[in-house]
C-alpha positions in Angstrom: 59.0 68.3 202.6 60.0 71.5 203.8 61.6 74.3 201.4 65.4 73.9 200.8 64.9 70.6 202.2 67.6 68.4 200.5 66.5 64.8 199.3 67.6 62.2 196.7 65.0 61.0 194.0 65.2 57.3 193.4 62.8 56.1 190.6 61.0 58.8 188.7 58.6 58.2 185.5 56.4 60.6 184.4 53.4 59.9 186.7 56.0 60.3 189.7 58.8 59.3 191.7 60.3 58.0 195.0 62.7 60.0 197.0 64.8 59.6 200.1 64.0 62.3 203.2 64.7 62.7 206.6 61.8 65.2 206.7 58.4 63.9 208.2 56.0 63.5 205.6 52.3 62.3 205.7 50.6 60.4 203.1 48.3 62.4 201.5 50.3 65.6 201.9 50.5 67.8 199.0 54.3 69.1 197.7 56.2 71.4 195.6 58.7 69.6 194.0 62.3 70.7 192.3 63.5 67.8 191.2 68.0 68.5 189.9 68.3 66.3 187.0 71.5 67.2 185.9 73.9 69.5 186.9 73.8 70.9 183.4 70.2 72.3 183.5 67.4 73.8 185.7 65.6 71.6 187.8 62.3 70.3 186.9 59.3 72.3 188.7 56.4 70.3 189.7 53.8 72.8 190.7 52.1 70.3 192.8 52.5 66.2 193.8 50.5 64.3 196.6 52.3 61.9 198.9 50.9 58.2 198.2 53.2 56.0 200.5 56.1 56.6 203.3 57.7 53.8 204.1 61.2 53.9 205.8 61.9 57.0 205.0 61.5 56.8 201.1 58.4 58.6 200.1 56.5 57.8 196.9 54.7 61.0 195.6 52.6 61.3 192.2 53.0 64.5 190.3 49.2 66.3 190.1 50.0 69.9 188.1 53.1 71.2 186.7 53.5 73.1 183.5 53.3 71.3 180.0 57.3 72.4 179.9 58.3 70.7 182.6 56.7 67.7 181.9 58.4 67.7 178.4 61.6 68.2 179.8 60.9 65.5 182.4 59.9 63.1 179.5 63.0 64.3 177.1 65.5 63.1 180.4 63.2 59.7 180.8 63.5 58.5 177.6 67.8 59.2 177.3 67.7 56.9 180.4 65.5 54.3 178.7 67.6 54.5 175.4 71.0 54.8 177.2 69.5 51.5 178.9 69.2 50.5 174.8 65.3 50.2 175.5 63.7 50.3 172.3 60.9 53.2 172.0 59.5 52.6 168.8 55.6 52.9 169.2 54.8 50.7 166.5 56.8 48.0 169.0 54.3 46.6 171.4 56.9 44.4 172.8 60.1 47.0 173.7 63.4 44.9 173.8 67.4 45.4 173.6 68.4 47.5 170.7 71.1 45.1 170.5 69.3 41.8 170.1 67.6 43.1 166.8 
């Protein structure tokens, strides 16, 4: 995707994400990645991501190197979606459910 390039990130865990792009991008190829969380804070830098699947224009990539930072502040916005979804984290849990069915 080139630089400046804008695009829309659809589903995003911490082992990568899909996002939307008019750019032409080959599976295989191997981005840079500044992915806007909120408006509120920096973006998250992924140093480097390969491409994995292209399919009508949504590209699936998988994050390969970025800076232990990054990633903590990748997983720190993951789990406030999870627990805003009331998905219960508790790793003693083997079975997450509602909050609100306990």
């Amino acid at each position: 995707v080139p630089a400046g390039t804008e695009n829309v990130f659809g589903l995003v865990s911490l082992g990568g994400c899909t996002l939307q792009t008019q750019a032409k991008v080959g599976s295989g190829a191997i981005l840079t990645l500044s992915l806007q969380i909120s408006k509120d804070v920096p973006p998250v830098i992924v140093d480097a991501g390969v491409v994995r699947n292209v399919r009508d224009g949504v590209v699936g990539v998988e994050f390969l190197l970025w800076q232990q930072s990054e990633r903590d502040r990748l997983q720190l916005f993951v789990r406030g979606l999870l627990i805003g979804r009331g998905v219960n984290l508790d790793p003693v849990d083997n079975h997450p459910e509602p909050l609100l069915s306990r």
